[in-house]
C-alpha positions as CSV (number, residue, x, y, z in Angstrom):
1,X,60.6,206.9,113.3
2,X,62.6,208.2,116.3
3,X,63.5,206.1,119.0
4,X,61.7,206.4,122.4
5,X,63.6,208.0,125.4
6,X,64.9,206.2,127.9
7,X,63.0,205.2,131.0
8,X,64.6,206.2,134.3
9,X,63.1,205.1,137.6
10,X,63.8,206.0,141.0
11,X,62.0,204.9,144.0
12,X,62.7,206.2,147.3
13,X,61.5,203.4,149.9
14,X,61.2,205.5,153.3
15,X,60.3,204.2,156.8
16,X,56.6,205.3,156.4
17,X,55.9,205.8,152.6
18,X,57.9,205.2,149.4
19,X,57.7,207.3,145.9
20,X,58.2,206.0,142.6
21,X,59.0,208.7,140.3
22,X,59.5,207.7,136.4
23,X,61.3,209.9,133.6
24,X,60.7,209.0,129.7
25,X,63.9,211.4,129.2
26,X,62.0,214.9,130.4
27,X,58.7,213.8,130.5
28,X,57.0,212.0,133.7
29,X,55.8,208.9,133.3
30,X,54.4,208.0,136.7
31,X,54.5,209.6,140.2
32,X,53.1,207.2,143.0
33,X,53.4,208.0,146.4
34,X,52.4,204.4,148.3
35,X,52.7,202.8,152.2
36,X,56.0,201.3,152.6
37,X,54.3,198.5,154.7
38,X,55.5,195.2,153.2
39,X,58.8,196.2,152.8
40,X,61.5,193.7,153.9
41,X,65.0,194.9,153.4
42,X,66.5,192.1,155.4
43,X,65.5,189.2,152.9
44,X,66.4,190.4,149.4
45,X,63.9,187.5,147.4
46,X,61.1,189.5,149.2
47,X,62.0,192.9,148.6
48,X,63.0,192.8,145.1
49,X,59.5,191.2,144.3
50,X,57.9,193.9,146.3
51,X,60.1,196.4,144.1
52,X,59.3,194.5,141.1
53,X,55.3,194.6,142.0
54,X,55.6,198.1,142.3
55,X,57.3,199.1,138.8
56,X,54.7,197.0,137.2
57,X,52.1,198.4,138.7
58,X,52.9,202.3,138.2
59,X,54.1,202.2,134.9
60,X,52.0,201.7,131.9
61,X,51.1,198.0,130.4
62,X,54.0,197.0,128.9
63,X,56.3,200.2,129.6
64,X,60.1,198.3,131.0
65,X,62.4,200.4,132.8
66,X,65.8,201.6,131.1
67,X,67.2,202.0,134.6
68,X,66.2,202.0,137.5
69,X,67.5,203.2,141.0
70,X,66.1,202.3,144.6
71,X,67.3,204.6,147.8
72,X,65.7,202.1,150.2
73,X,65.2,202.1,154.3
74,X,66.9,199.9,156.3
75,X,69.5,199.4,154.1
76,X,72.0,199.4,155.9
77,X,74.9,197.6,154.3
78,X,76.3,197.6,151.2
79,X,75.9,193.9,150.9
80,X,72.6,194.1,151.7
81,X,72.1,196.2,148.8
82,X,73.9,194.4,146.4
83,X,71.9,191.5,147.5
84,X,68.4,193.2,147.3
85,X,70.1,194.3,143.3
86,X,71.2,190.7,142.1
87,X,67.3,189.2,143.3
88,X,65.7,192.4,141.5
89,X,67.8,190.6,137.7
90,X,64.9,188.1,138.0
91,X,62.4,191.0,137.4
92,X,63.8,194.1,136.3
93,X,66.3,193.6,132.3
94,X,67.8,196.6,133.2
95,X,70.6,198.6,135.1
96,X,69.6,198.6,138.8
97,X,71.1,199.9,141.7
98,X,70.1,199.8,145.5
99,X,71.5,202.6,148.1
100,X,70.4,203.3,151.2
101,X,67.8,206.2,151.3
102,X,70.0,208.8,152.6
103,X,71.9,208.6,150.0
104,X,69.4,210.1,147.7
105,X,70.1,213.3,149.1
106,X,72.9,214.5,147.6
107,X,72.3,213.8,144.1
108,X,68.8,215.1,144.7
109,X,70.2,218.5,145.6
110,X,72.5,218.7,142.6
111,X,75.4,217.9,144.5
112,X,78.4,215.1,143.5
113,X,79.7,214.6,146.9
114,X,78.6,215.8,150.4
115,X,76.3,214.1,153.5
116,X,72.7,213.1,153.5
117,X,71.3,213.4,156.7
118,X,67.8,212.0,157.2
119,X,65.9,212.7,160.6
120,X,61.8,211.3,159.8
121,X,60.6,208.5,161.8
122,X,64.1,207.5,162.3
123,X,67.5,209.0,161.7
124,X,70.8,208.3,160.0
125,X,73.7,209.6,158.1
126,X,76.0,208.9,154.8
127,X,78.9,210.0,153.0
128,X,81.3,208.9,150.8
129,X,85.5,208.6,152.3
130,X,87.9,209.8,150.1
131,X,88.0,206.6,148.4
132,X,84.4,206.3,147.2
133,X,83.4,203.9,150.2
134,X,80.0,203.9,151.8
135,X,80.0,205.1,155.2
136,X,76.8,205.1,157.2
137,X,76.6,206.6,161.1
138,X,73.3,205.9,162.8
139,X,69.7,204.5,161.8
140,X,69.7,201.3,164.4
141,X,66.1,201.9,164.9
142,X,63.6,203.1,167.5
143,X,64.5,200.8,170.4
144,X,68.2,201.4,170.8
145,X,68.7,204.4,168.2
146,X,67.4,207.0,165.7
147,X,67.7,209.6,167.7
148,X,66.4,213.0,166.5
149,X,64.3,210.9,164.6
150,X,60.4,211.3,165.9
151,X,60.2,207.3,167.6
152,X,63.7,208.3,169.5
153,X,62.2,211.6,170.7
154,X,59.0,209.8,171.7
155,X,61.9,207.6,173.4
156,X,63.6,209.6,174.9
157,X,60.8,212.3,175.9
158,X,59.0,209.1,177.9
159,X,62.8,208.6,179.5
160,X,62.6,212.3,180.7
161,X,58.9,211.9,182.3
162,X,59.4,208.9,184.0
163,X,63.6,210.8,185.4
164,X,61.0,213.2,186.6
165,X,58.8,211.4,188.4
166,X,61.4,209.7,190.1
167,X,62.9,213.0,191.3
168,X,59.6,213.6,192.7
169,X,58.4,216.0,190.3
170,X,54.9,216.6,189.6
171,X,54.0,215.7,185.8
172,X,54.4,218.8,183.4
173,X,53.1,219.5,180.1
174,X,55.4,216.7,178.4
175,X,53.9,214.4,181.0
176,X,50.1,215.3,180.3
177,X,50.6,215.2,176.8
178,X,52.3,211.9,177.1
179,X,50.0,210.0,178.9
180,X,46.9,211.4,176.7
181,X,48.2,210.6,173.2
182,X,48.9,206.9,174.5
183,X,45.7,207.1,176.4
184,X,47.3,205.6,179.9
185,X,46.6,207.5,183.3
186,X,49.7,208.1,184.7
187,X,53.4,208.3,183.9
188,X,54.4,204.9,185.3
189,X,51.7,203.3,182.2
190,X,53.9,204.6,179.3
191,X,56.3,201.9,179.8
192,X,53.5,199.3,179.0
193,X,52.2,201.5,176.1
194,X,55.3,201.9,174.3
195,X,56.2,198.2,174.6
196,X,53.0,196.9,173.6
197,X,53.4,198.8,170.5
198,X,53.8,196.1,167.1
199,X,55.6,198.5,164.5
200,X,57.6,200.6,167.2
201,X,59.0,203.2,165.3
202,X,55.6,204.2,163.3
203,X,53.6,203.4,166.7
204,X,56.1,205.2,168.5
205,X,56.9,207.9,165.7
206,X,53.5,209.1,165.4
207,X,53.1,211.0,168.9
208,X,56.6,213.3,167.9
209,X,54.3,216.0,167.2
210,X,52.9,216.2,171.1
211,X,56.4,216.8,172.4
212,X,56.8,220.0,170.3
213,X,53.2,221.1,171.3
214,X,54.8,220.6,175.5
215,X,57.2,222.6,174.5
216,X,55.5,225.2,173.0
217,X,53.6,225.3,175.8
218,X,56.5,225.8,178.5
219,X,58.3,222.4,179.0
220,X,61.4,223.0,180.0
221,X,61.3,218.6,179.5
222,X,60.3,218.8,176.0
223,X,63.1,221.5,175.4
224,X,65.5,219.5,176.8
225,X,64.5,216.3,174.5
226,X,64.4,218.7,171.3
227,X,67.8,220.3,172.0
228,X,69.5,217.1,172.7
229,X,68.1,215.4,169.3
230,X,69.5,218.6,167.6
231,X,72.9,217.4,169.2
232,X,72.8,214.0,168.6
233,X,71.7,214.5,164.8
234,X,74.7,216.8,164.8
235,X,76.8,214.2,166.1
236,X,76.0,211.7,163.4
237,X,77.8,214.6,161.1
238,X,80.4,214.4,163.3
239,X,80.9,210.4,163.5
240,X,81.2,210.8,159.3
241,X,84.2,213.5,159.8
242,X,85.8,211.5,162.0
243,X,85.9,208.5,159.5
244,X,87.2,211.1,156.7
245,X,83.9,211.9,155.0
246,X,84.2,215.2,153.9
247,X,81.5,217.2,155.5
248,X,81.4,220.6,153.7
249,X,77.7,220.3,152.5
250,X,75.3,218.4,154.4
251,X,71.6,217.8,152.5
252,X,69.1,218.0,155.3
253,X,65.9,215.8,154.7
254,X,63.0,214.1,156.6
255,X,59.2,214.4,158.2
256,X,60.5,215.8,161.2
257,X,63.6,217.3,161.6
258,X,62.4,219.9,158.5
259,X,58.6,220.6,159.5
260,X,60.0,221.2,163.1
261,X,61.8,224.4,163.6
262,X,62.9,223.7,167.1
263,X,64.8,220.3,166.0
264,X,66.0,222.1,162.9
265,X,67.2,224.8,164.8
266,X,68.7,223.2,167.6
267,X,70.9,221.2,164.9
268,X,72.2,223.8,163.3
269,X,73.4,225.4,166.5
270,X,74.8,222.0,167.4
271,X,76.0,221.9,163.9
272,X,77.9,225.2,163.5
273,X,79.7,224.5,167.3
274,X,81.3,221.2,166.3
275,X,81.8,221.2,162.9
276,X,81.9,225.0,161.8
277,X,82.8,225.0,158.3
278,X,79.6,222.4,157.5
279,X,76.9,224.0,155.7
280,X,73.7,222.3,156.2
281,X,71.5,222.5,153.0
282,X,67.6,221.5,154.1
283,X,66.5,219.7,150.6
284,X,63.9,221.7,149.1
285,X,62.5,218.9,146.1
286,X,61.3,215.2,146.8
287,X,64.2,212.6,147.7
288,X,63.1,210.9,144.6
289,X,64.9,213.0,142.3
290,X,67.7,211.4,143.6
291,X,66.8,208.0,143.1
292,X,65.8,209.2,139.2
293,X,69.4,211.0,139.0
294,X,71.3,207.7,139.9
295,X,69.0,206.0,137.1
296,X,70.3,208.2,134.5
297,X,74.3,207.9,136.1
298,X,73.7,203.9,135.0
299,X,73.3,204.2,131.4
């Protein structure tokens, strides 16, 4: 009798949804694609056992994972992770490591070194210094950060109505669109909206695609938001050179920045002016194959 395959699972925990992809050697086991509400990086004890709840629940009765690899939101330390990976011993008998999201990228793109950007509901960056330490830029969330991300354009494209209106200028397209999809009268109401909002950044993050649509339809406003969330996702690149991360290949992901040409484009050109021997590579296959890649690196 031959012995089974090993069991690699990854789970890529994003800011909206989370995957659980599981490998019997070739072979998939499970694919679950699941909300990521309930999901409390900040206190390991509840995380792991949300982790934990998962695994059992996608693999078969009695199936235990060989390894198993989390790429989680809101990770944002490597403490926290290690944290999150000592609570998980109490459920998972098996390798484990936790990483940030972001840095599924790489490894999901067939890459051994390089940057994982990640512009979806929010935005951040990570790469690896010369000496194998961590080094994150960005994803402080909707309220003070994450821009390029689609709550910090919401942000930030609510910032640029109410500059207008102060100046005076009668509401464009950015402004009507606006002030529908948070169903308030007039400029001056967003404020209320936005703060009233209990999950921000989905709340938020959910009306990105109206600010495109203003653009498209002659905003010069909703230009100006896109380009300058282009720059400031290029700047994240640029915060990781400047602390020695080498930059060469950076693995483009996310619900936003790669289903909106305009954002895409506009960080490529901000890309290519600061930093111009980066090569940004958008990824093409789930993040999760990342998080099953690092599974099979722990055996």
């Amino acid at each position: 009798m031959h012995d089974s395959p090993p069991l690699w699972v990854g789970i890529d925990v994003g800011g909206t949804k989370t995957r659980l992809r599981a490998l019997a050697g070739d072979a998939l086991v499970a694919d679950r694609v699941r909300a990521s509400s309930g999901w409390r990086p900040h206190d390991p004890a509840a995380a792991a056992g949300w982790l934990a709840r998962l695994v059992t629940d996608a693999l078969p009765a009695g199936v235990r994972p060989s390894a198993l690899a989390v790429g989680g939101h809101a990770c944002e330390t490597p403490r926290q992770c290690a944290e999150i990976r000592t609570a998980l011993r109490s459920y998972v008998d098996a390798p484990a490591l936790v990483v940030g999201d972001a840095e599924l990228l790489v490894p999901a793109a067939g890459l051994d070194k390089g940057v994982g950007l990640v512009a979806g509901t929010g935005s951040v960056a990570v790469g690896r210094a010369a000496d194998g330490t961590r080094v994150q830029v960005g994803g402080w969330g909707a309220v003070l950060g994450d821009e390029g991300g689609s709550a910090g354009l919401v942000r930030e494209a609510a910032r640029a109505c109410w500059a207008a209106h102060d100046r005076g200028e009668p509401p464009d397209a950015l402004a009507g669109a606006l002030t529908e999809a948070f169903g308030v009268p007039e400029v001056p109401a967003l404020g209320a909206a936005l703060e009233s909002a209990t999950d921000v950044s989905a709340e938020w993050g959910r009306h990105a695609p109206v600010v495109f649509s203003a653009a498209a339809a002659g905003s010069r406003l909703a230009r100006e938001v896109i380009d300058a969330g282009g720059r400031s996702l290029a700047a994240l690149v640029g915060r990781l050179a400047g602390r020695g991360v080498v930059v060469d290949d950076v693995v483009v992901a996310g619900s936003t920045v790669l289903v909106q040409p305009p954002l895409y484009g506009a960080f490529t050109a901000a890309l290519a002016e600061a930093l111009p021997g980066a090569r940004p590579r958008p990824l093409r296959v789930p993040p999760v194959n990342g998080a099953v890649e690092l599974a099979r690196s722990l055996r």
